[in-house]
SERO-197298 format. One record per residue (C-alpha): residue in one letter; x, z, y. Coordinates in steps of 0.02 Angstrom, whole numbers, plus 50000, padded with zeros to 5 digits. Layout:
! SERO-197298
AXZY
...
This chain:
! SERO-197298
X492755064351392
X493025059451215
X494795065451148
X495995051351092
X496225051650909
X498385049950849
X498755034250837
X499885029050645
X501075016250734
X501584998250644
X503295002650665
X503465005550484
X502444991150442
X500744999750405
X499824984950389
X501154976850289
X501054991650156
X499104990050149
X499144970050100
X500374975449981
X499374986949897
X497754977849935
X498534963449834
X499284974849689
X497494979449655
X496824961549671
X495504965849818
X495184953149910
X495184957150118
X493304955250130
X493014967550015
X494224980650067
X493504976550252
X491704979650180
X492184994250114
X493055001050268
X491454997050353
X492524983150484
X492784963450503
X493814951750402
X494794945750576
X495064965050597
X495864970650451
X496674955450479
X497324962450632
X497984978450545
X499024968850375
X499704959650511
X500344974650636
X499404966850762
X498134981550773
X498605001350779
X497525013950650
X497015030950685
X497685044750558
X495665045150476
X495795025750468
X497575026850366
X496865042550261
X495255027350232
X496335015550170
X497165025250061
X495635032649982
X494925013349945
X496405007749881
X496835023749774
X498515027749839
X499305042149939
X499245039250124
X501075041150128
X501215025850038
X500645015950185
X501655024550303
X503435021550205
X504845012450255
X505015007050090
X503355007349982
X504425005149800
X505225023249818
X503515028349738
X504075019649582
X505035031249475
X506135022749348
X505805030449192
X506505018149070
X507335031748929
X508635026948770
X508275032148612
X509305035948473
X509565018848418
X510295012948590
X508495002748620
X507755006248790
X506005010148808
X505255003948942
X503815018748996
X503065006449158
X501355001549172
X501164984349212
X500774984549388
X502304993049417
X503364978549337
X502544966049413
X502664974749597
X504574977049554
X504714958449521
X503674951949669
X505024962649773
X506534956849682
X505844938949705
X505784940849899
């Protein structure tokens, strides 16, 4: 009898987190569903909570999309954003963000 593999559940909004960073690194879903070796309609399925991933599935996603697998499992996805901005002597503050990072801040602020 095959073993049941842990199940990651959407209660934290899994799939959520992967469109999010899916989109943040301008993939488009048939691609990162090529890549994951599945179907459009079921990766589909998972950015929409509709489908539960295994623990190997998450640690998949992550690897495509280049993030830490805990990064798809938070609550809150923009805790991985440190904010960095500094003051220098002058009073002028630098901002030290790449652009993604702005542009992910914004996208949240906006919602």
């Amino acid at each position: 009898m095959k073993k049941k593999q842990e199940d990651v559940t959407s209660a934290v909004n899994v799939g959520s987190n992967v469109r999010l960073w899916r989109e943040r690194k301008q993939m488009k879903q048939q691609v990162l569903a090529k890549e994951l070796g599945i179907t459009g309609v079921a990766l589909s399925n998972i950015e929409n909570n509709k489908a539960d991933i295994t623990i190997s599935r998450l640690f998949q996603i992550a690897a495509v999309l280049e993030v830490k697998p805990s990064m798809l499992v938070s609550e809150d996805p923009m805790q991985y954003f440190v904010f960095n901005n500094c003051t220098n002597s002058n009073g002028i503050v630098n901002n030290n963000f790449p652009d993604e990072v702005i542009a992910l801040v914004v996208d949240k602020l906006r919602k």
